[in-house]
N, C-alpha and C positions, 0 to 999 in steps of 0.2 A: 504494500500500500504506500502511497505517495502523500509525505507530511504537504498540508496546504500552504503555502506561502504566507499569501493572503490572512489578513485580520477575518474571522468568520465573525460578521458579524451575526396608561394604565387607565388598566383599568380601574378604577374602583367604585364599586357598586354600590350608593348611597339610598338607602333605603329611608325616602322622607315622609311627608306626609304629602301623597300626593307628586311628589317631584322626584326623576329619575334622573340623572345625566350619566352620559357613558362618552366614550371618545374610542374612536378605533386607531390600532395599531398593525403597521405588517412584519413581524418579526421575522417573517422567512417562508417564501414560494421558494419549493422545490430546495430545498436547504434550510437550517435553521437557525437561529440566530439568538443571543442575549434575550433574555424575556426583556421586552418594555416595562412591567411594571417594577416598581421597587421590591424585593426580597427581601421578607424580614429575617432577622438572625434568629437561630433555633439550634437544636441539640440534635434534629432528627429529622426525619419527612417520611409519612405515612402515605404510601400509595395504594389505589385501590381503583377498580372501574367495573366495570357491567357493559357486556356483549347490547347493542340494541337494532340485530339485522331486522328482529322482525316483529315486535311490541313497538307502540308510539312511544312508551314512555319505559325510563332506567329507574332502577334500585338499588341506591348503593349504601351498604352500611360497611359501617367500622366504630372500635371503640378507640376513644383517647383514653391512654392508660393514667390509671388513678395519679393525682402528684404533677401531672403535664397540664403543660397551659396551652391552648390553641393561638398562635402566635398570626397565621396567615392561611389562609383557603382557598387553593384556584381548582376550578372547573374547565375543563379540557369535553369538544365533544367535538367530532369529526363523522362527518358523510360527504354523499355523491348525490344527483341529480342530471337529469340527461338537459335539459332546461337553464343553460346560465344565466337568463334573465330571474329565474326565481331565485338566485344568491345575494344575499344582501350582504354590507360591511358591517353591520350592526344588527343579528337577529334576535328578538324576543322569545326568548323560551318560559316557561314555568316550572316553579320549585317550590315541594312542599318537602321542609324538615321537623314536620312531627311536633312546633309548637301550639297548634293549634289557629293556626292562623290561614290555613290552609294553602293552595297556589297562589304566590305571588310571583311576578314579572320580574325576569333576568336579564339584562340588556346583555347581549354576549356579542362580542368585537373579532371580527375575522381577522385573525392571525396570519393568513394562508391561504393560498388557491387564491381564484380558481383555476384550476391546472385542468385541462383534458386528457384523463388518463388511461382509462381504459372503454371499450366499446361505446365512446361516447358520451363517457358517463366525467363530471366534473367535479372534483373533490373540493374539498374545502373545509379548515379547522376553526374552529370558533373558542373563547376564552372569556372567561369572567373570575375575577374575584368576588369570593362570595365570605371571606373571612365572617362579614355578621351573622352569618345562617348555619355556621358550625360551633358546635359547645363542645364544654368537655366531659367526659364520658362516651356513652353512648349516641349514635348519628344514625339516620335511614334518614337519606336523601332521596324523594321521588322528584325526578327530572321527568318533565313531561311539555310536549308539542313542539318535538323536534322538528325544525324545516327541513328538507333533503331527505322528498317520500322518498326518493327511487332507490335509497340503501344507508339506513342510520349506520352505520359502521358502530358507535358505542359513545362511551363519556368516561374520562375521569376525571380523581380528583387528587388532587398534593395540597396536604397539609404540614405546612412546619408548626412543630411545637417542638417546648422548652419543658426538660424534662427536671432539669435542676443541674444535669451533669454539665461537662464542658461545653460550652458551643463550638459548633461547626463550621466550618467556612462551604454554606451552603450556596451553588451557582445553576441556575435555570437556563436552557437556551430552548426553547422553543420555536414553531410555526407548522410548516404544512410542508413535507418530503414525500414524496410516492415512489414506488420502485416495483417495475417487475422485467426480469429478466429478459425475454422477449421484446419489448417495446423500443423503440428508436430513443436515439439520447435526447435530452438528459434523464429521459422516463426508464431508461433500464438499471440505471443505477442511482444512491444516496450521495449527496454531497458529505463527505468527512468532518465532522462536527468537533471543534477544538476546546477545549477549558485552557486554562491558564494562571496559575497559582505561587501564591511564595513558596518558595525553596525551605525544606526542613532539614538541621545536622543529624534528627533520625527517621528510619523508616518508618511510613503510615500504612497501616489498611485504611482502605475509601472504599466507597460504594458507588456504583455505576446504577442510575435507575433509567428504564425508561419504559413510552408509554406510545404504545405502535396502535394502527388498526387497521384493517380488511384481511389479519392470517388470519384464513378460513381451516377447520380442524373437524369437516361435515362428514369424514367417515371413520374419523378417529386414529388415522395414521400419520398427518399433519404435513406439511409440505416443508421445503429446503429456506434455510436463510443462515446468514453469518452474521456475528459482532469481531470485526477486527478491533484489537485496543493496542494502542500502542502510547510509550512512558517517555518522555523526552527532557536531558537537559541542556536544556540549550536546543541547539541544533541535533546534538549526537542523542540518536536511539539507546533508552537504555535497559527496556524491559517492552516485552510486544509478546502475546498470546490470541489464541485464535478461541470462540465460542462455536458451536453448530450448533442450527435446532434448537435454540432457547425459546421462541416463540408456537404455542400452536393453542389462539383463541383459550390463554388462563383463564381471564376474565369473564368468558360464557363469549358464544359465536362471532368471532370479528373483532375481537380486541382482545389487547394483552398488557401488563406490566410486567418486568423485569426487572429482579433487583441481580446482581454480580454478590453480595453480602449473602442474602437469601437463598443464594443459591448451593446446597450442601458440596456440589465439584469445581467450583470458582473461588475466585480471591482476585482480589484488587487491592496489591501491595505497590504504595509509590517509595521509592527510594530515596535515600538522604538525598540530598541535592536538585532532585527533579521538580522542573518548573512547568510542566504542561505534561497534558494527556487528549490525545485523538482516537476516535472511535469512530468505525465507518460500518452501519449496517447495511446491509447491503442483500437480492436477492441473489442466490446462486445455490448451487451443493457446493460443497467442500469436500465431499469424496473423500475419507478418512474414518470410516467407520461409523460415521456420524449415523443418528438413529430414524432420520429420514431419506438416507444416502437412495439416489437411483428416483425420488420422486419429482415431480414436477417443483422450482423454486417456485416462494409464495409473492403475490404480489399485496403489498402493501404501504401503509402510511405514518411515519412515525411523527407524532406533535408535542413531546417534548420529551428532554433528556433532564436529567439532575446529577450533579456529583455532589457527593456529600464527604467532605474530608479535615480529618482534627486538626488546626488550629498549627502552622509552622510553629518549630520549636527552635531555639537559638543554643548555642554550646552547654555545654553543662557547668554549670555555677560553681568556677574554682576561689572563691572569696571567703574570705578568713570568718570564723563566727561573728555575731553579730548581736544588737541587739536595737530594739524600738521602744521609747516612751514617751510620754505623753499626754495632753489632753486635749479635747478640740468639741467644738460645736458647729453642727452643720444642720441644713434646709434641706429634703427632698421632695417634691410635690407639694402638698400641704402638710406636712410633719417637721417637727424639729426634734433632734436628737445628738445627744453627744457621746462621746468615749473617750476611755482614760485606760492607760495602762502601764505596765512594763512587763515585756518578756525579751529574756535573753535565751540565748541557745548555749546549748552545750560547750564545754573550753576547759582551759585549765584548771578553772578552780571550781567548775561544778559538773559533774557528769550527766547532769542531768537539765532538759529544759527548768528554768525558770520563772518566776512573775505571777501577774492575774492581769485580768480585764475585765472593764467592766463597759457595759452600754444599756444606757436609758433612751426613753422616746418619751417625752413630753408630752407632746399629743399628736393624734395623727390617725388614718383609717385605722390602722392595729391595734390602736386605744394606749391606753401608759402600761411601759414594758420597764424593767428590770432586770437585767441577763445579767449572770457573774460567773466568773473563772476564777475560782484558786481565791477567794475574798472572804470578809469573816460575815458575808450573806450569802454567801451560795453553799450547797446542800454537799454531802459530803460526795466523795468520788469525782469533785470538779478540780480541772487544770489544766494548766499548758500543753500540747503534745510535740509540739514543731513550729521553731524560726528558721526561715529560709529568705535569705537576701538576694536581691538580683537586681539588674541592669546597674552594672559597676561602674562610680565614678558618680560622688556624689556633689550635691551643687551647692554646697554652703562656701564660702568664701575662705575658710578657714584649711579647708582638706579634711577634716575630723568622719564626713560622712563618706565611709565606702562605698555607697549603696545608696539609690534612690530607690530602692521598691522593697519593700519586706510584706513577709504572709505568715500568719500566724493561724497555728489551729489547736483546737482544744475542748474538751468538754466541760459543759457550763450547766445554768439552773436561773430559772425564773424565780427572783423572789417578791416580784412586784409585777402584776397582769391585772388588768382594769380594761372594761370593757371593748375586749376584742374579736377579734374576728373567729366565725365558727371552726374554721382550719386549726387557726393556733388553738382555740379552748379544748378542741378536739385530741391534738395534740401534748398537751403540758398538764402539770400534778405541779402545784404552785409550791416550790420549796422541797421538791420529789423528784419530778423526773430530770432524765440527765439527757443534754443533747449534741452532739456533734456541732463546729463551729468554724467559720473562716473568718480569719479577715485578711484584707489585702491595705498596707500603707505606704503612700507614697510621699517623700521628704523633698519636697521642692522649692522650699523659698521657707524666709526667716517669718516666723510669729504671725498670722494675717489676720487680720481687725476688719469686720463689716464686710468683708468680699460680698460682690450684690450676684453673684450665684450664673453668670453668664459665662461661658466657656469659647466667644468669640475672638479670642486674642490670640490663637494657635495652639490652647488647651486640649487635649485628647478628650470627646463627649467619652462618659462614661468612665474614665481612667486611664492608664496605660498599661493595664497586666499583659505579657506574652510581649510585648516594644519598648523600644527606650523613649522614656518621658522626656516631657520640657520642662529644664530648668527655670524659675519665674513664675509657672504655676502655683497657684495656693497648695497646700498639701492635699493630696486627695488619703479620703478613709471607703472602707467600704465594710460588713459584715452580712455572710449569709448563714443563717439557724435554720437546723436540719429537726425533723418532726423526733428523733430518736439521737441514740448514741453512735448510732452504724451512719461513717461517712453519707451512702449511696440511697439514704433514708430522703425523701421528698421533702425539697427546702419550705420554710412552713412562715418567715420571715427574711427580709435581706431590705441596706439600705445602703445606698451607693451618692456619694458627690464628693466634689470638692467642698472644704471645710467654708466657715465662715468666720468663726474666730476659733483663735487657739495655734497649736505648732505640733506638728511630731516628731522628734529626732531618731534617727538610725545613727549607730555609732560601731566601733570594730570591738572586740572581745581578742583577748590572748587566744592563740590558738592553742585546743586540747591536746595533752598530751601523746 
């Protein structure tokens, strides 16, 4: 396969009272291209669709697992019609998600097509975010009054949610690709679809997803197709595997998803160093034993791809022990809350983590909160676990700070909870139970008084964890509370900004013996 040269290159569904507005996008005829709308950040992406060659109307369910937030929602639905005057840029469909509200109007935005693809029939993909119409838990989506009688090919959907764990560096390229082996160019084959990402010092598994339709699977033996994927750094190839026969109508007749993760004889390992990845579906046999070998390739339609990949890592943090203290008052949304502490790490003259911490909230949705580590109010079994310093080279004026970035983690105890959230009351035994805890601090400027909470001046939104900060910035604080003691426990609290008043310092420790 031949790497492309070439750069490969919103919706959003406002549900008012009475007023709809949509805007179309072309993300990619016969190729496909960066999604148009904005991509929220997430831990994951849930895909799922339903076959709809021959019902008007799709059902699709899925559950959001308990602890996950539904972050963003798109709807993907692709067909043909022999008729290109009935294609429109903007078609209305109807969706009922089971809140009793019954069918409501989708403006959905053609992506893609119209291509003429096969016996005169005209594809074309359609998109909506539908974020407001997904909760979390439980979902059955009924999609119904699909346009393009002459072959609903199907629908789906990608959900990002935030599970609590790491984010992702989650990238969509979507539009409208058909391919079937016999057809004159560019209809015989898929244009090669590129991602492009930072470089990690270690290896990642990724996940490769994607979301095809018209493999037809009507007598159960399924037809020919390939996923060429190939790992690039730079220029030079540095890992490339071949897929056969991963598509044959999952999703029920005419559609499929595909995950590389999911899949028990795949993996999708990127290598240290590697800055892109190419993947070319494509219709053919592969001739290789493959489990459809000898049958006709399938024709069909792929309308979006997703990589889903951990977060680049930078070297490994050779910087002398360390430690953080402090105390600092910060705004987030409408809450005020501060924190205090000191934790050192392990060194010559203690083998062991050090300190306490403590954070209150004042007020705020979560109501007045009280969390302690290691303090003469937190319950017994509370303390430090781990100091860990990083992005070296710190920006006091003096040289004293090694480090602008320290994380601390630890398990702590509510001893003050006043009218909060069902989550948290769910979660917490007031002066009982015990919970896992992070926090992340960032040491970037001397003492800050009043900061007005704007992050316009070359401030990192949200922080700088995983990059090197800017010197100048107010100190940024951050902690997330875990529902239990077990890290991988559903965050049940978390409060993230730059400070308002107050300072943290990061300072060096002796190193241990």
């Amino acid at each position: 396969m031949i790497r492309p040269k070439q750069l490969v290159t919103s919706m959003f569904v406002a549900f008012t009272a009475g007023v709809l507005c949509s805007a179309a996008f072309a993300d990619g005829t016969e190729t496909l291209g960066p999604s148009s709308l904005e991509i929220a950040s997430g831990t994951s992406t849930i895909q799922v669709g339903i076959g709809a060659k021959i019902t008007p109307y799709s059902v699709i369910e899925f559950t959001v697992p308990a602890g996950a937030t539904v972050k963003q929602a798109i709807l993907y639905w692709e067909g043909s019609t022999d008729d290109a005057g009935e294609i429109g840029d903007v078609e209305v469909i109807t969706m009922d998600n089971g809140d009793g509200n019954g069918y409501l109007p989708v403006p959905s935005d053609r992506i893609g097509g119209e291509t003429n693809f096969v016996y005169g029939r005209f594809i074309s993909t359609y998109r909506a975010d539908i974020s407001n119409r997904v909760v979390d838990g439980y979902n059955r989506l009924v999609v119904h009054d699909l346009p393009l009688t002459d072959n609903r090919d199907g629908a789906g959907v990608i959900v990002i949610i935030d599970d609590g764990s790491e984010a992702k560096d989650i990238q969509i390229q979507d539009g409208n690709d058909g391919a079937y082996f016999d057809w004159p160019a560019p209809l015989d084959t898929m244009a090669p679809v590129t991602f492009t990402f930072a470089p990690s010092d270690v290896d990642r598994e990724g996940d490769l997803k994607l979301q095809v339709g018209g493999v037809t699977d009507a007598d159960g033996l399924g037809r020919t197709s390939t996923i060429d994927v190939e790992v690039y750094e730079g220029n030079t190839l540095v890992s490339s595997f071949l897929l056969a026969d991963k598509l044959a109508s999952s999703e029920g007749p005419e559609w499929d998803v595909y995950s590389i993760l999911a899949d028990p004889s795949a993996s999708l390992l990127i290598p240290a160093g590697a800055d892109s990845l190419t993947f070319h579906l494509d219709s053919r046999d592969a001739a290789n034993g493959n489990p459809f070998e000898g049958r006709t390739p399938a024709s069909m339609v792929m309308v979006a791809s997703t990589l889903e990949l951990p977060a680049a890592q930078g070297p490994e943090d050779e910087s002398e022990p360390c430690k953080v203290l402090g105390c600092a008052t910060g705004i987030d949304d409408c809450s005020i809350f501060s924190a205090s502490g000191y934790a050192a790490a392990a060194n010559a003259h203690n083998a062991d983590v050090t300190g306490a911490w403590s954070h209150r909230q004042f007020w705020g949705y979560e109501g007045r909160i009280r969390f302690e580590a290691g303090t003469c109010w937190s319950a017994p079994g509370t303390g430090l676990l781990s100091v860990e310093c990083s992005d070296p080279g710190g920006c006091d004026a003096w040289g004293k700070a090694p480090a602008k970035q320290t994380d601390v983690t630890g398990i702590g105890s509510f001893s003050k909870l006043r009218w909060t959230t069902p989550t948290i009351a769910a979660a917490v035994t007031k002066n009982e139970s015990l919970h896992f805890f992070e926090v992340h601090v960032e040491d970037l400027s001397s003492p800050t008084w009043c900061w007005n909470g704007n992050s316009d001046d070359g401030c990192a939104d949200g922080g700088s964890a995983g990059q090197e900060a800017t010197c100048g910035c107010p100190d940024f604080y951050s902690i997330k509370i875990h529902a239990t003691e077990d890290p991988t426990s559903p965050v049940i609290y978390e409060k993230a900004n730059y400070i308002s008043w107050g300072n943290f310092r990061i300072r060096s420790l002796p190193a241990a013996n």
